[in-house]
Residue, then its C-alpha position, 0 to 999 in steps of 0.5 A: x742824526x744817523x750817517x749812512x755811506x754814499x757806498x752803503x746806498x743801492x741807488x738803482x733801487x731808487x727812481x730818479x724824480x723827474x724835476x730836479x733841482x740846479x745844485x742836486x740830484x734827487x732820487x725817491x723811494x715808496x718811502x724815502x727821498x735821497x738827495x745828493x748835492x752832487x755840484x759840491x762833492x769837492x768844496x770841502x768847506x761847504x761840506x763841512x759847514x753844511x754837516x755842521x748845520x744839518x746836526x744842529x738842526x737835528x731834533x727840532x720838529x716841523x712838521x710841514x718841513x722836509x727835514x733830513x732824517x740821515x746824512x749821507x757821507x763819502x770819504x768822511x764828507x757830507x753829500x747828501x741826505x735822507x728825507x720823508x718822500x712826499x708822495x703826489x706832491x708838486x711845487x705851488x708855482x707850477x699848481x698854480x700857474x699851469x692850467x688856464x683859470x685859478x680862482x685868486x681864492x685858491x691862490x690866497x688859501x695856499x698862500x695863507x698857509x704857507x705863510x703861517x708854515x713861514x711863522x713857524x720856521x721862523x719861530x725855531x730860528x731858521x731863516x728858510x733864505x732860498x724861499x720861493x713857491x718852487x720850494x715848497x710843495x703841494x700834493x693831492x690832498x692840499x697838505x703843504x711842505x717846505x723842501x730845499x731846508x739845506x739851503x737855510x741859515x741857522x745859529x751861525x751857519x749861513x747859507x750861500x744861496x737865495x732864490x732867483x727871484x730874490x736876487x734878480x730883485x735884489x741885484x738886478x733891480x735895486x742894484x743890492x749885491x749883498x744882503x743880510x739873512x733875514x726874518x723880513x728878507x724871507x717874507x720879501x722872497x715870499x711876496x716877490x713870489x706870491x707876485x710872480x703867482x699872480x701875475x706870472x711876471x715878476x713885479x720889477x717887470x710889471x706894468x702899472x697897467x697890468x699891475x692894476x688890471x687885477x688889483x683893482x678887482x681884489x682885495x688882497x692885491x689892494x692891501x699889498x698895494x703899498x708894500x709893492x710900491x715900498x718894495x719897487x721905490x724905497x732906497x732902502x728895503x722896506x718891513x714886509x709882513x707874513x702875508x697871511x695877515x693881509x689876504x682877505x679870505x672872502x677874494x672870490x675872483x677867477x684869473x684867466x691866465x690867457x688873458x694876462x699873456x700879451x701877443x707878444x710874449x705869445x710869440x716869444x714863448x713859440x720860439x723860445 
């Protein structure tokens, strides 16, 4: 994979992206993203690990990823890397929850193909681990892309990070502070974010009675019934499917996102 120097790089000929990342700064061009993982300049051993990483991902194509086309180095270390920009392009969480009315058509058809993005990741071996619906974008035509592919384990290289829903549920709720990197631990951070989706709450935090108010009107929700109570009651952390097997596309109901606010949580969100 090509090396470029951090001094090489004329950063005022990028623009800074208006969302940034908690671990990152990200800049973009008419045709390149550079993202600089600036938290990390003096973790010599994240560095290095994740330099090792990113050269063994080099050469293998997915398409719907992300996936870095140069590494970015100062004084002999991994800071950052150069990816395709994806233009007009927004995370799934905010283009589903930010207007008041979604058709759970919409969700499910966004949802699916994500999911089957998920297969593929997991068929080159990858285990995406920091997976949530912020990390993976939509633009205006509907094409989908996984981004943050940093955050992944691959072969012996361990990520150190997991999404915050993942591990709010994890440690938080099932009081589980460790975990191993999993196929199955990503389509559980896949649904706890398809939840948050639907519900704009997470699903340790959802009422039976809210939980039902849509379930019972949808299909989909139906079918994943029991994982959500495998998820919620079992000791140990139950098998989960790539939810493209379980969406039924025929769902046809319109979530009106008002009504899923409580007057209370109205009133927290003014003054918060």
């Amino acid at each position: 994979m090509q090396e470029i120097k951090l001094n090489d790089i004329n950063l005022d000929k990028f623009e800074k992206c208006k969302i940034q990342g908690t671990k990152s700064i990200t800049y973009y061009n008419e045709n390149y993203c550079i993202k600089i993982l600036d938290r990390f300049f003096s973790c010599e051993s994240y560095c290095d690990t994740l330099y090792k990483k990113l050269t063994e991902l080099d050469g293998i194509i997915l398409d719907d990823v992300l996936m870095p086309k140069a590494l970015i180095l100062y004084n002999g270390f991994l800071v950052g890397y150069v990816m395709e920009y994806f233009k007009n392009s927004i995370n799934v969480f905010d283009y589903l929850t930010t207007g008041r009315f979604v058709n759970c058509k919409e969700i499910f058809k966004i949802t699916k193909q994500a999911s089957l993005i998920l297969r593929k990741v997991h068929k080159a071996g990858i285990i995406y681990q920091d997976l949530s619906f912020e990390n993976i974008l939509i633009n205006d035509e509907g094409i989908i892309k996984y981004s943050d592919i940093e955050g992944c384990t691959f072969k012996s290289y361990e990520a150190i990070f997991i999404s915050r829903l993942l591990k709010r549920f994890l440690s938080d709720y099932k009081n589980e502070p460790f975990f191993q990197p999993s196929q199955n631990m990503d389509r559980i951070s896949f649904i706890l974010s398809f939840y948050s989706v639907i519900y704009l709450q997470e699903l340790q935090k959802l009422s039976k009675r809210k939980y039902h108010a849509l379930a019972d009107k949808i299909s989909t929700l139906k079918n994943c019934d029991k994982y959500a109570e495998m998820l919620l009651k079992s000791a140990s952390l139950p098998e989960i499917p790539y939810l493209n097997e379980v969406i039924n596309e025929n769902d046809n109901y319109v979530i009106d996102r008002e009504k899923q606010i409580t007057f209370k949580e109205k009133i927290f969100r003014m003054f918060s």
